[in-house]
Backbone as JSON, one array per atom type, in Angstrom:
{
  "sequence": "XXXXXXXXXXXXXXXXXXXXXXXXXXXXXXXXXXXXXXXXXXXXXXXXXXXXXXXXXXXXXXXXXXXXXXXXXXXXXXXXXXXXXXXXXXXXXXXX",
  "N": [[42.49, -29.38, 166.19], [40.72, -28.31, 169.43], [41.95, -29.08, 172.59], [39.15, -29.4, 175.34], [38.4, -29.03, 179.0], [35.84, -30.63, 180.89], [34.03, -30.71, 183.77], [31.89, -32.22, 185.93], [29.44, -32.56, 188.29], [27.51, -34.42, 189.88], [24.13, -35.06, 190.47], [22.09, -35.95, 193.44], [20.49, -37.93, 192.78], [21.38, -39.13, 190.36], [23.26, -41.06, 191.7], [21.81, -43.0, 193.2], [21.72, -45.26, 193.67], [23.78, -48.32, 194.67], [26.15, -49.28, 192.09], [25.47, -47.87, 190.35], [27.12, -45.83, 189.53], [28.74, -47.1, 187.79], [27.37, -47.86, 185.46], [25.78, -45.38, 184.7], [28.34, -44.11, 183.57], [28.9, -45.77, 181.16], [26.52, -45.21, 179.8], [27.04, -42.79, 179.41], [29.25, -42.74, 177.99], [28.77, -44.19, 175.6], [26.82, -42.57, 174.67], [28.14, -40.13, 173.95], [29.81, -41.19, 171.53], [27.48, -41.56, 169.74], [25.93, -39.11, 169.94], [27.77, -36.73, 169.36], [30.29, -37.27, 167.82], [32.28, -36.55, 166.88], [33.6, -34.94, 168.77], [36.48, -36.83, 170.69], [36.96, -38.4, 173.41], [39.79, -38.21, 175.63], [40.57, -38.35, 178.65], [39.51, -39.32, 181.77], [38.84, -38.55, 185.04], [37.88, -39.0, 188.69], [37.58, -36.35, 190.87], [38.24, -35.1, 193.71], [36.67, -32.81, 195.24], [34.91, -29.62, 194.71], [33.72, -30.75, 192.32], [32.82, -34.1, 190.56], [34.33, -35.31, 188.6], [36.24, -35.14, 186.2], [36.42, -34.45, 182.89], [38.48, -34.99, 179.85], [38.08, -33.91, 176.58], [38.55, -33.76, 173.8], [37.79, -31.67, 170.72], [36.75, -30.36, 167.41], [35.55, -27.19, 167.5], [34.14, -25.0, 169.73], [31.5, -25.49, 169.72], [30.4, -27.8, 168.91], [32.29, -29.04, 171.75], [30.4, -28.12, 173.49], [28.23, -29.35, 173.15], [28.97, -31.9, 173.41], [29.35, -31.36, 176.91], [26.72, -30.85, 177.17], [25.39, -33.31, 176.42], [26.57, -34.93, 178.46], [25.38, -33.52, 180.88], [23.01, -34.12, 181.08], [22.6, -36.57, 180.68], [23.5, -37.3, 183.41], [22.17, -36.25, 185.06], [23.02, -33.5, 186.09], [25.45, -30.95, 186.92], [27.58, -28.92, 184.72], [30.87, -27.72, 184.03], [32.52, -26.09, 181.08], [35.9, -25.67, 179.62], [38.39, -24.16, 178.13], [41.12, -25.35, 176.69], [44.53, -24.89, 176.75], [47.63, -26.2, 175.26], [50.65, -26.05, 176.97], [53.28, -25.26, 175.75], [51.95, -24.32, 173.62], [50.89, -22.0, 174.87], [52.59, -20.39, 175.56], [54.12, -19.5, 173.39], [52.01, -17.93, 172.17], [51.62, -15.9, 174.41], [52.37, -12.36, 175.76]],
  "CA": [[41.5, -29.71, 167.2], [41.16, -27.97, 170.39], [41.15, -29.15, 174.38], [38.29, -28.98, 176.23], [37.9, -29.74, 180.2], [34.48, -30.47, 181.46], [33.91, -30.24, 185.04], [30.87, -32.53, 186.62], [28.5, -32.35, 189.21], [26.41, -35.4, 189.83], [22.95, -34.84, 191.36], [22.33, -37.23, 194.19], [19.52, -39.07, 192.1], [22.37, -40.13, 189.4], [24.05, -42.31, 192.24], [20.79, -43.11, 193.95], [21.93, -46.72, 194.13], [25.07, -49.12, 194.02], [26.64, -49.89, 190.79], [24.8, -46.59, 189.02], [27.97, -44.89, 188.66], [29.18, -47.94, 186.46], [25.91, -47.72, 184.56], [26.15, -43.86, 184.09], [29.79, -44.37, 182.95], [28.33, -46.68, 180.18], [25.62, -44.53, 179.16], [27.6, -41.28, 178.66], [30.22, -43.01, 176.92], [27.46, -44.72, 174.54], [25.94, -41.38, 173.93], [29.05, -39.58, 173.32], [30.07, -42.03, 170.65], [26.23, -41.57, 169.1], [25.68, -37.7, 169.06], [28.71, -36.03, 169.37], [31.2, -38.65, 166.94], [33.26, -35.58, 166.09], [34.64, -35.26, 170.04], [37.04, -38.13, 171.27], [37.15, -38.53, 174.8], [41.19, -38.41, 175.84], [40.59, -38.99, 179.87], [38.56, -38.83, 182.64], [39.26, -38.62, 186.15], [37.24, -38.77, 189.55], [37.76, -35.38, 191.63], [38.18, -34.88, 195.52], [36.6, -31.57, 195.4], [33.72, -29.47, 194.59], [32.93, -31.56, 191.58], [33.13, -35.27, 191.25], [34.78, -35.66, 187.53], [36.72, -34.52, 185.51], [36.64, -34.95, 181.42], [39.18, -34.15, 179.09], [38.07, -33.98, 175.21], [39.43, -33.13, 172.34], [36.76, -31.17, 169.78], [36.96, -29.34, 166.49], [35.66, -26.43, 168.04], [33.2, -24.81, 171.1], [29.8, -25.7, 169.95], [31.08, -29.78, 169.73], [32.58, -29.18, 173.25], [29.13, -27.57, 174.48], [27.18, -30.38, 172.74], [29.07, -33.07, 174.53], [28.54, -31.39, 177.93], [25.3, -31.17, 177.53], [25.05, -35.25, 176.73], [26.86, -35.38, 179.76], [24.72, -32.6, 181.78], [21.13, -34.48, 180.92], [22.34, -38.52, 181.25], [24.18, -37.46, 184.28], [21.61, -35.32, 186.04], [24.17, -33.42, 186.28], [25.94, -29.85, 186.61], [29.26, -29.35, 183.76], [31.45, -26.26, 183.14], [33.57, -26.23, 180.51], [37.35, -24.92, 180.1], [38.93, -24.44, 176.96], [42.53, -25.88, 177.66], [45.7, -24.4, 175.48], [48.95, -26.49, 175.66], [51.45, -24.8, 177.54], [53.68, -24.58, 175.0], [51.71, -23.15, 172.65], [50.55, -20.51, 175.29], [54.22, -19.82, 175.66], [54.55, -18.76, 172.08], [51.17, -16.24, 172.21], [51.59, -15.21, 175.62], [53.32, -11.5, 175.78]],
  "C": [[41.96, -29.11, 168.52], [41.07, -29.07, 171.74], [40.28, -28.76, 175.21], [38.28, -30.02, 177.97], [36.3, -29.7, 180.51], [34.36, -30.72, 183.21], [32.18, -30.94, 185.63], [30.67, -32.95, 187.72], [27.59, -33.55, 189.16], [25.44, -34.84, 190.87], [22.82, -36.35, 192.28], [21.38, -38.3, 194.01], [20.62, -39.87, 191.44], [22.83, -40.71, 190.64], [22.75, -42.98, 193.15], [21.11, -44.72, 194.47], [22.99, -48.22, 193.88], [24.91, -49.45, 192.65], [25.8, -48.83, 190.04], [25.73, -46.06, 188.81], [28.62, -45.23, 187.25], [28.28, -48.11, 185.2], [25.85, -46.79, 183.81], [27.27, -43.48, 183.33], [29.37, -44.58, 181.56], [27.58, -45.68, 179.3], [26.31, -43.11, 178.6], [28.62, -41.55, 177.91], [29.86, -43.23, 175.58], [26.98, -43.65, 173.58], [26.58, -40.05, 173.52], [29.44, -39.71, 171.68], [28.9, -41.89, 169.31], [26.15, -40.44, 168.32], [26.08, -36.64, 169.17], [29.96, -36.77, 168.77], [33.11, -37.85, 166.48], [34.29, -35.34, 167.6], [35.48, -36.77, 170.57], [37.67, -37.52, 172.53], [38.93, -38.8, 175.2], [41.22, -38.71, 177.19], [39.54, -38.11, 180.32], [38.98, -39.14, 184.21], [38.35, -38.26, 187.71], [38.27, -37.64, 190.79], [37.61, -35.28, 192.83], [38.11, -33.7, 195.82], [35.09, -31.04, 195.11], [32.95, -29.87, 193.54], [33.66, -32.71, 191.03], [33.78, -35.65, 190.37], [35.37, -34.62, 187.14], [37.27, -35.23, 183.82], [37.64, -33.78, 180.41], [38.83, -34.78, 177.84], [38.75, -33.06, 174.09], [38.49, -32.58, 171.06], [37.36, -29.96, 168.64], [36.59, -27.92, 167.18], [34.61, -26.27, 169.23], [31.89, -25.63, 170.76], [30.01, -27.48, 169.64], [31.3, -30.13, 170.82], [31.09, -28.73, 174.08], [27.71, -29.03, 174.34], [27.62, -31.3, 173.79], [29.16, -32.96, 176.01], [27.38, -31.43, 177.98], [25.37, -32.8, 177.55], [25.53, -35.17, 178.59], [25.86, -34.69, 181.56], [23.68, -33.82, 181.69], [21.48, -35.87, 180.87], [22.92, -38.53, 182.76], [23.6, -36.58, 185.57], [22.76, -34.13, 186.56], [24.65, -31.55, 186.61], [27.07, -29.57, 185.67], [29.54, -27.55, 183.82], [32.32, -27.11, 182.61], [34.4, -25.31, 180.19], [37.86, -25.19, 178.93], [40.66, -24.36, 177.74], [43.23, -25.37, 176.44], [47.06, -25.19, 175.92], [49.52, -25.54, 175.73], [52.86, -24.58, 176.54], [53.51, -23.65, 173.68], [50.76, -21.61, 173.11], [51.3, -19.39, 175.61], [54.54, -18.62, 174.3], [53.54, -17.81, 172.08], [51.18, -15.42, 173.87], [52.29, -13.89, 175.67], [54.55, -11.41, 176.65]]
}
């Protein structure tokens, strides 16, 4: 299984009103769990930068990691890139 980062962007509708981020939390976790079963969520972290999260999953391969940004793009109004992540020691061993 690889590492994927995702990288989101909330639109300023998704927070439109206290306690929606805890709501939105809920819902993308929910709908992770639903229709993407094959990614498991390993962390997530709020960003002090040009975008407001940051998700780290773990997916058999890309089109699992693209599925579960999207969930997260379309419950989260949202913008996502994603970043295929390589532990650094095993970028050590293919690296020249």
């Amino acid at each position: 299984m690889a590492f994927y980062a995702i990288l989101t962007r909330l639109s300023p509708e998704a927070l439109a009103r206290p306690g929606a981020i805890q709501e939105l939390g809920a819902k993308v976790s929910e709908a992770l769990q639903a229709q993407v079963p094959e990614a498991r969520w390993v962390a997530s972290y709020a960003v002090l930068g040009p975008c407001d999260y940051l998700d780290i999953i773990e997916a058999p391969n890309e089109e699992v990691a693209a599925r579960a940004s999207a969930v997260i793009r379309t419950l989260g109004h949202a913008t996502t890139e994603t970043w295929v992540l390589i532990p650094w020691e095993r970028f050590k061993a293919i690296a020249p």
